[in-house]
C-alpha atoms as an extended CHARMM CRD file, in Angstrom:
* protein
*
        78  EXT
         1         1  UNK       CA            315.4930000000      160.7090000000      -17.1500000000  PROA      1               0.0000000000
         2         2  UNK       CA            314.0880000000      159.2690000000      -13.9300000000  PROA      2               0.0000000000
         3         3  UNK       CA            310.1950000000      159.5850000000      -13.3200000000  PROA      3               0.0000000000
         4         4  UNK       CA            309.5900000000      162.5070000000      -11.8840000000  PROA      4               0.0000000000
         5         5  UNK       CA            305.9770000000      161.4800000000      -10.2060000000  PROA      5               0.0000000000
         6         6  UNK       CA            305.5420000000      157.8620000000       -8.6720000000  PROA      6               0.0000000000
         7         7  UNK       CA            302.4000000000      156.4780000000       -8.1470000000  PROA      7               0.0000000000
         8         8  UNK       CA            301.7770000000      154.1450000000       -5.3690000000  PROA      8               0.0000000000
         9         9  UNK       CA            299.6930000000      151.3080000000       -3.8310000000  PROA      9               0.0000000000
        10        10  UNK       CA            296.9150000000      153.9620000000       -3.2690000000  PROA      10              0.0000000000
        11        11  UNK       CA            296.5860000000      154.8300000000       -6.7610000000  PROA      11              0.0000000000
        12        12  UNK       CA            295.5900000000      158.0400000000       -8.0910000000  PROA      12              0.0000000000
        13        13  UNK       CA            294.0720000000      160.3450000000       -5.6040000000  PROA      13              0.0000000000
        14        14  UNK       CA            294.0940000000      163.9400000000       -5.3470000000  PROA      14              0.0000000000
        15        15  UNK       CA            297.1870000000      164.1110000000       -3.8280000000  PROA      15              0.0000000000
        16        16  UNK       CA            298.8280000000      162.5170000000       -6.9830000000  PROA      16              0.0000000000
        17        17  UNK       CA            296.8900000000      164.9150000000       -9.3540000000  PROA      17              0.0000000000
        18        18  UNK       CA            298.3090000000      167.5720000000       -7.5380000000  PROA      18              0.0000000000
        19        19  UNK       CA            301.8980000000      166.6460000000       -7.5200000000  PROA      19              0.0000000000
        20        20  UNK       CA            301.4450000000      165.5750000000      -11.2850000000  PROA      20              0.0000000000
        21        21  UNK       CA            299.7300000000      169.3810000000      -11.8530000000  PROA      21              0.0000000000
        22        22  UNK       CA            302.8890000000      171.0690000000      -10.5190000000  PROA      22              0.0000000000
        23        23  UNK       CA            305.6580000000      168.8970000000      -12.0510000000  PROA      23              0.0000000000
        24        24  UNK       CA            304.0330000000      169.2450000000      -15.6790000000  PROA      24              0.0000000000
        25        25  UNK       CA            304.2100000000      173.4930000000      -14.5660000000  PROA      25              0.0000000000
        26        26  UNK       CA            308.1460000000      172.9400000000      -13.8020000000  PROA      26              0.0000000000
        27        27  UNK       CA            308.6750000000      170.7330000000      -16.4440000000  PROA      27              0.0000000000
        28        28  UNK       CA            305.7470000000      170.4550000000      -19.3430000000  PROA      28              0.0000000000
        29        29  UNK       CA            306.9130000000      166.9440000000      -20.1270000000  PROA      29              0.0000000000
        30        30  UNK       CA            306.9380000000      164.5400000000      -16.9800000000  PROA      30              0.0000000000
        31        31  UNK       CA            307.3520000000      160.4890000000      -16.6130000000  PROA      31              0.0000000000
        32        32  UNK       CA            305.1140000000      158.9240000000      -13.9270000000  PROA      32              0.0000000000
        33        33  UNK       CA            305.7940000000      155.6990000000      -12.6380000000  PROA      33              0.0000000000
        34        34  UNK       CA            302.4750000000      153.3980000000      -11.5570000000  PROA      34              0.0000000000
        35        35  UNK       CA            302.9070000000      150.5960000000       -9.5320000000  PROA      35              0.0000000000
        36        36  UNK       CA            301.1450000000      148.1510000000      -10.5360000000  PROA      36              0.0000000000
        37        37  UNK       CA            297.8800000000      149.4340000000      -11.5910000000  PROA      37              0.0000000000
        38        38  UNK       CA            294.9900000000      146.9850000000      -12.3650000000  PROA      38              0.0000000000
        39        39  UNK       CA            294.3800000000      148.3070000000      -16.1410000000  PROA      39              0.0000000000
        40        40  UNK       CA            297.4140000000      150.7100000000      -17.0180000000  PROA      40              0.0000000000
        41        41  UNK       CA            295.9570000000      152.2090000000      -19.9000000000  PROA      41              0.0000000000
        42        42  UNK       CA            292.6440000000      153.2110000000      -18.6990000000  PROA      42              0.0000000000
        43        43  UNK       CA            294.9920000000      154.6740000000      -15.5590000000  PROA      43              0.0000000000
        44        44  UNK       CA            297.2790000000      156.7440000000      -17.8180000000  PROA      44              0.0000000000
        45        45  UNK       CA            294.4570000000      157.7710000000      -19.6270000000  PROA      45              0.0000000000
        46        46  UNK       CA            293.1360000000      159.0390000000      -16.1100000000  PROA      46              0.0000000000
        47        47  UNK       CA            296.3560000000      161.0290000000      -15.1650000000  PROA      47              0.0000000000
        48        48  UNK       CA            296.1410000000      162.9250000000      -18.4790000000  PROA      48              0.0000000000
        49        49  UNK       CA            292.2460000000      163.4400000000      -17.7950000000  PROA      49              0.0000000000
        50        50  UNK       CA            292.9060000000      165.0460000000      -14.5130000000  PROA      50              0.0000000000
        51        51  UNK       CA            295.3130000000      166.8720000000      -14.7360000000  PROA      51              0.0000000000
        52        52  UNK       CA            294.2130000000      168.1900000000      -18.5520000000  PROA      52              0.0000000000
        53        53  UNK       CA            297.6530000000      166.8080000000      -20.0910000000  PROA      53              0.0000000000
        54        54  UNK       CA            298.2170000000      164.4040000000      -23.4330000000  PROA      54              0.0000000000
        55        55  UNK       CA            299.3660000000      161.5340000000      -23.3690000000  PROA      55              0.0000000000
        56        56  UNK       CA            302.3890000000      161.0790000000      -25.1010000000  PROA      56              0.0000000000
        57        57  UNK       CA            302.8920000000      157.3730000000      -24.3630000000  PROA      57              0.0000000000
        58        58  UNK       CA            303.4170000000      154.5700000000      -22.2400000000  PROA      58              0.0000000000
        59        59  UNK       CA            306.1410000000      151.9400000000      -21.8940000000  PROA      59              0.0000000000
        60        60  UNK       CA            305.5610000000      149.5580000000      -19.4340000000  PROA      60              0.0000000000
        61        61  UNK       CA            304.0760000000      150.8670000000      -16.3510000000  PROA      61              0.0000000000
        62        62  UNK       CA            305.7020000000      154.1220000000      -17.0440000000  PROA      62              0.0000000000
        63        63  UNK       CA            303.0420000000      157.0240000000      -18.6700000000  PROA      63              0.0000000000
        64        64  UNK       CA            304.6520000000      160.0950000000      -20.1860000000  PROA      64              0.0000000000
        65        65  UNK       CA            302.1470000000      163.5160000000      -19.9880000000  PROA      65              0.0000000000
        66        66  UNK       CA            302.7690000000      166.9750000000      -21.8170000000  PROA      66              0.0000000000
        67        67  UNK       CA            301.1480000000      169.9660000000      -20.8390000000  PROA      67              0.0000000000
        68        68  UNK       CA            302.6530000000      173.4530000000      -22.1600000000  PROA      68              0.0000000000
        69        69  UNK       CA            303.2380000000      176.1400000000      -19.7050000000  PROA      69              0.0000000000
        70        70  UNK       CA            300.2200000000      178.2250000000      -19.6690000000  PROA      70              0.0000000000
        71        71  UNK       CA            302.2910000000      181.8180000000      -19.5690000000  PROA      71              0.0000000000
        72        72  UNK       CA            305.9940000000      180.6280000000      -20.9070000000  PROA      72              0.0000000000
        73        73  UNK       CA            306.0370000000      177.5730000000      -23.1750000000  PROA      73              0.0000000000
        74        74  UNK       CA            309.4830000000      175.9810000000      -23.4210000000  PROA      74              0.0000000000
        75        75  UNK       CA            308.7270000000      172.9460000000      -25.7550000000  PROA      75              0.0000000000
        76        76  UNK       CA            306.7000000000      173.9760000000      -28.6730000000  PROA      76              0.0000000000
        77        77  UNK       CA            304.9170000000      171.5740000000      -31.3210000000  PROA      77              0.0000000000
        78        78  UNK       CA            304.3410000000      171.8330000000      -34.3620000000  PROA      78              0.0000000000
């Protein structure tokens, strides 16, 4: 599964947020590439914040989010 959001030199901006919000409404569990960031934790850790996901991991400079559908769930946890 490719990354479905990429995340460029300019970092997160609101621009970002918003593509993240609507791919995590198509898809509740989304890969987002960073490029580079300066301290990737503390930036995955800001995706999730603002867009009100969880962070399910991160492997490399790759940070997986999961945010259920608010009317239609597909994936469902336990």
């Amino acid at each position: 599964m490719k990354p479905v959001v990429l995340v460029g030199q300019g970092g997160l901006s609101d621009s970002v947020l918003q593509a993240i919000d609507a791919a995590l409404l198509a898809h509740e569990l989304i890969k987002v590439q960073m490029r580079q960031p300066e301290d990737k934790h503390a930036s995955a850790q800001a995706l999730a914040d603002g867009t009100g996901a969880a962070l399910c991991g991160l492997v490399g400079h790759v940070v997986i989010l999961y945010r259920p559908h608010p009317e239609a769930p597909r994936i469902v946890l336990d």
